[in-house]
N, C-alpha and C positions, 0 to 999 in steps of 0.2 A: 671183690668187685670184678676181676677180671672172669670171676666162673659166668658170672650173670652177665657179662659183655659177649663173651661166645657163645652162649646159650641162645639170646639175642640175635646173635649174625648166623647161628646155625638156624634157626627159626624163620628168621627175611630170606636167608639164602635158598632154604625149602620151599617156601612159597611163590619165590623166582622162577626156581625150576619146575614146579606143578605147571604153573601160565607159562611154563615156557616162557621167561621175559627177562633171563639173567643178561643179554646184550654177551658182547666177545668178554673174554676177560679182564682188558681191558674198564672197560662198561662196568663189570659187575663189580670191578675193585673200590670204582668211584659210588656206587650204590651203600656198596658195606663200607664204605670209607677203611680200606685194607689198603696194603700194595698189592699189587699182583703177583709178588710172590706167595703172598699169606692166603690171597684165593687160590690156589695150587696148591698148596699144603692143605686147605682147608677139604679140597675136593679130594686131595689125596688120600687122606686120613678116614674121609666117610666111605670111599672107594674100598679100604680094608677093612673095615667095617661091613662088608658085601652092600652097602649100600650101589645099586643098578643106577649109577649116573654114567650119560655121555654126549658128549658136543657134536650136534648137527652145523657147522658152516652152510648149511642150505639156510638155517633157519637162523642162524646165529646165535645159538642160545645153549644152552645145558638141560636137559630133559631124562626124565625117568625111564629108562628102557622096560620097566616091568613097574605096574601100581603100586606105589609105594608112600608110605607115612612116615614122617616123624615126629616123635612127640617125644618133647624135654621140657619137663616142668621141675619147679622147685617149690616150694608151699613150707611158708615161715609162719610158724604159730606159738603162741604160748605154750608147754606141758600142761596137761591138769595133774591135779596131783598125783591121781594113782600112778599117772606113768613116770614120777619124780624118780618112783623106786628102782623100775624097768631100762633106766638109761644108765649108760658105762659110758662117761665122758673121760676119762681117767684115775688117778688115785692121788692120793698125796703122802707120800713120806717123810715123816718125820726123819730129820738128821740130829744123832746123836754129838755131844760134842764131849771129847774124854779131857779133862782137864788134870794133868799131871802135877806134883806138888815140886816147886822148885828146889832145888838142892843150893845150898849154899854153901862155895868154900871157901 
């Protein structure tokens, strides 16, 4: 659950900063219900990323220095069967178990 929670605030967060409307950090921590520490981490992580974000104080807000998209989807569906075969989920091993013949003295 927590992938699809940040996929989510990474998602509203982008859309913030296209309209230019993320407000100070402050602002945008109560938007994404984060602390504002975690919107700093958040930005900072997309920043090495080469993601082109930076804070105008004229405007107050966080904006895309260069046109920029992101796109993070997930898409949950059944297999069909052919691709049952195609998938490597892992394996299973069997555990042998050696059973020794007691000695009796």
């Amino acid at each position: 659950m927590k992938l699809f929670m940040y996929i989510d605030r990474v998602n509203r967060l982008h859309e913030l900063i296209k309209r230019k409307s993320t407000g100070k950090p402050e602002t945008l921590a109560k938007k994404l219900n984060l602390s504002v520490s975690r919107v700093y981490q958040i930005i900072e992580e997309l920043k090495l990323m080469q993601v082109p974000i930076a804070y105008s104080r004229t405007i107050q807000s966080y904006y895309y220095t260069n046109d920029y998209e992101v796109l993070i989807d997930v898409q949950l569906r059944p297999l069909e069967e052919k691709e049952h075969y195609h998938t490597s989920g892992g394996g299973f091993q069997k555990i042998h178990t050696l059973l020794l013949p007691t000695i009796l003295l």
